[in-house]
C-alpha positions, 0 to 999 in steps of 0.5 A: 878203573880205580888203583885198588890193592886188592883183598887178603884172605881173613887172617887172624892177625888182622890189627883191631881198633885199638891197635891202630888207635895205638898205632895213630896216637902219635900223630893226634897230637895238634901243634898250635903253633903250625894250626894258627900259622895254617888259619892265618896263610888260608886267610891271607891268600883269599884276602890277596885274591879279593884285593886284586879283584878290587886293585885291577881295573882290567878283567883279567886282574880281576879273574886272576884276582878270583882265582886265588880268592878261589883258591883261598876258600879251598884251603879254608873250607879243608881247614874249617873241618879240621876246626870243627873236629877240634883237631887244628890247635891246642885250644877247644876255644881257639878251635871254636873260634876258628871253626866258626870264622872259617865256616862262615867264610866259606857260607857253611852254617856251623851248627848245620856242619857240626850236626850233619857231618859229625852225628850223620855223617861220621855216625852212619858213613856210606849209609843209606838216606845219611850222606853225600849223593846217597845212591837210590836202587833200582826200583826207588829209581823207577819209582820217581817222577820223570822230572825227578829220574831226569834230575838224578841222570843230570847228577850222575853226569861223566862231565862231573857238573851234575854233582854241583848241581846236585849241591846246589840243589839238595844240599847247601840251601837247607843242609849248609845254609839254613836248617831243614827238617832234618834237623832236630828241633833243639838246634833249630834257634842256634842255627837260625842265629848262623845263617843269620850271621852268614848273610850278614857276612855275604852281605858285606863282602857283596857291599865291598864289592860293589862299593869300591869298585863304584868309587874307583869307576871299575866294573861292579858287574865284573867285581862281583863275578870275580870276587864273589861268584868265581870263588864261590863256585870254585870252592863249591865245586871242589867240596862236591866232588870231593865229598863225593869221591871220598865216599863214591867208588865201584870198590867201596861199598854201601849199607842200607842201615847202621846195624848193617855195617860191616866195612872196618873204618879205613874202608869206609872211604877211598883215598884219593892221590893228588900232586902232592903241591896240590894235597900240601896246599888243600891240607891232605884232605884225600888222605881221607881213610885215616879221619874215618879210623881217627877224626882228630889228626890235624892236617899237618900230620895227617900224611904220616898218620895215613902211612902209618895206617897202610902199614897196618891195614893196607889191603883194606884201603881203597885207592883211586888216582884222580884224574878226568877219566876216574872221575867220569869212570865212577860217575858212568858205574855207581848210579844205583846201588843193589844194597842186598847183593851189593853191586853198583848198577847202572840206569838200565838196573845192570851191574857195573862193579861188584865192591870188595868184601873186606868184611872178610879181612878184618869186619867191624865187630867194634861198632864204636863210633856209629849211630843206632839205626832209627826206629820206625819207619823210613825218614821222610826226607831225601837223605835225611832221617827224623829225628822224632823217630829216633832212639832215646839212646841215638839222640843222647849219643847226637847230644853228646856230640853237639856239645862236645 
C-alpha cells in the first residue's frame, strides 16, 4: 500500500497557484557555479567506469567498471532534464549546450525529449494517449489483439521487467531515438540531424570499446557488455520505473482529456522516498510534486523547494516509499483504468483502488500550463496525438514552447 496522507474536507484558505509560485520563488533561482560542478561530477563518474571497463583485464573489473558508467549515466540522464528545462545554470546557452550533450550521452534525442516531455508531457500530465504506460480501459483492453493483451500483461509485470520492455518497445525507438508520427512535421529535420549525431556518438563510444581492448588483448566480448550494454540497461531501466512511478499510483488519478483535468499540479505526481544518499547522487528527481507545480527548480534546491511545498499543500501530495513490495503493489492494482468513475481495475475489469479526490480540496480552476484537448477524433497513435488535428492555438502554444 502507497504512504498517503489523506484528503482535507474543502477549505476556503486552500493556497492558489500564485500563492505557491510565491512560496517557490525563492528557490527558481540557478547557481551556476553548483550546475557546472554537477554537469562535470556526472560526466566524470561515467568516464571513470568506461575507464575501468577498458583498464581491467579480468571481467569483474570490467563489471564494477559498467557499474559506475551505470551509474554515471543515471546521474546524467536526471541532469539532462533539468538542462533541458533551462533550470541547471544561469545561462540559456550553457543550458543548451548542456542539454544537448547529456542527452545524447544518454541516447536521448533532444528534439524528441523537448517536444514529448515539455508540450506532452508537462502540457497534458496523466492524460490519456499523452504520457508514459498510459493506461487502456476495460473494454480497449478486450478489444486488442491476443498478441497485443499478451504484450500489455507482460508490461504491467510485478517483477517491474515488464515496464523495460515496455520501453524498449514503444518508447525509445520512435519516441528517444528517431521521430515517429507523432511528431509534428516541422520538427522532423531538427531531429533526424540528433538521431543522427547520437549514432554517430554510439558509434564511437562501440569503436573505443572494441579498439582498446583488441590492442590490449582484452575481451572485446566483454568490454562492449560492460561498457555499453550494462549502463545502458541500467539507466534504461531506472528512467522507466521512474517515469513510471511518478505518475502511476492506485492514489493518483487519470483524465481522459485535457479539458477534464481537475487534479491541482502538486497532485499530478507522487513522490517518491528513496535513501537520501540515493535521492542526493540522482539529483532529487522523486521530489517529483514540486516540478510539476515549478518545472524551473534546479536540483540542488529541488529538496527544499519540495518542503516548502508540503507546507502549503501537504494533504494534496501523494506518497509512496519505494520499495520491491510498492513497486509490485502499483504494478499488480493499476492496469486499467475506468477513466469515468475513476477507479484502477485489474485484468478481470475488477477494482483494485479508488484514487483521491483532491479535486475537492483545492481543483484546478487555473488551466495555466495545459494543452487545449485536440479537435476531431482520437489520435491515431498508441499514445500519441496528431498534430494535423490539432487547434490553431494548441499548436501556437507547442510552438512557443519549442522555441522557448
Amino acid at each position: 500500500m502507497s504512504d498517503v496522507a489523506l484528503p482535507l474536507t474543502h477549505s476556503p484558505t486552500a493556497p492558489t497557484r500564485a500563492q505557491m509560485h510565491a512560496r517557490l520563488a525563492p528557490f527558481v533561482s540557478p547557481d551556476s557555479f553548483k550546475g557546472y560542478m554537477s554537469f562535470a561530477i556526472d560526466v566524470a563518474i561515467y568516464a571513470l567506469g568506461i575507464a575501468g571497463v577498458l583498464y581491467f583485464e579480468n571481467v569483474f573489473g570490467k563489471l564494477a567498471g559498467g557499474l559506475v558508467a551505470g551509474a554515471g549515466l543515471v546521474n546524467i540522464g536526471s541532469l539532462s532534464h533539468e538542462a533541458a528545462h533551462r533550470s541547471v545554470v544561469k545561462s540559456r546557452f550553457g543550458n543548451k549546450v548542456m542539454a544537448v550533450v547529456t542527452l545524447t550521452m544518454i541516447l536521448f534525442n533532444y528534439r524528441l525529449w523537448i517536444y514529448d516531455h515539455h508540450v506532452l508531457h508537462h502540457g497534458r500530465t496523466n492524460v490519456k494517449h499523452n504520457n508514459f504506460l498510459s493506461p487502456l480501459t476495460a473494454a480497449e483492453y478486450a478489444n486488442l489483439s491476443p498478441f497485443r493483451r499478451a504484450l500489455y500483461r507482460a508490461y504491467h509485470s510485478p517483477s517491474g521487467l515488464g515496464i523495460l520492455l515496455y520501453f524498449m518497445i514503444e518508447r525509445w525507438p520512435t519516441v528517444h531515438f528517431i521521430p515517429g508520427r507523432w511528431l509534428p512535421a516541422r520538427f522532423r529535420p531538427s531531429a533526424w540531424r540528433y538521431a543522427a549525431l547520437m549514432t554517430v556518438y554510439a558509434a564511437a563510444l562501440l569503436s573505443l570499446l572494441v579498439l582498446v581492448p583488441s590492442a590490449l588483448n582484452h575481451s572485446v566480448l566483454a568490454t562492449v557488455l560492460c561498457g555499453f550494454v550494462l549502463p545502458y540497461a541500467i539507466w534504461f531501466m531506472t528512467f522507466s520505473m521512474t517515469a513510471f512511478l511518478q505518475h502511476t499510483n492506485p492514489q493518483l488519478r487519470w483524465y481522459p482529456t485535457v479539458s477534464s483535468v481537475a487534479s491541482p499540479p502538486e497532485s499530478t505526481s507522487v513522490h517518491v522516498g528513496i535513501p537520501h544518499f540515493i535521492n542526493h547522487m540522482t539529483h532529487y528527481v522523486l521530489e517529483h510534486p514540486v516540478h510539476h507545480v515549478s518545472a524551473m527548480i534546479p536540483h540542488y534546491h529541488l529538496k527544499k523547494a519540495q518542503a516548502a511545498l508540503a507546507d502549503l499543500v501537504e494533504p494534496n501530495i501523494i506518497r509512496m516509499n519505494f520499495t520491491p513490495r510498492n513497486m509490485s503493489d502499483v504494478l499488480r492494482r493499476c492496469r486499467l483504468y475506468d477513466y469515468e468513475a475513476h477507479a484502477w481495475l485489474d485484468f478481470d475489469g475488477q477494482v483494485t483502488a479508488v484514487p483521491l479526490d483532491i479535486s475537492k480540496v483545492r481543483s484546478r480552476t487555473e488551466p495555466e500550463g495545459f494543452l487545449r484537448d485536440p479537435v476531431g477524433q482520437a489520435a491515431p497513435g498508441v499514445f500519441f496525438p496528431s498534430d494535423s488535428r490539432a487547434a490553431p492555438a494548441e499548436q501556437s502554444v507547442r510552438a512557443d514552447r519549442e522555441n522557448a
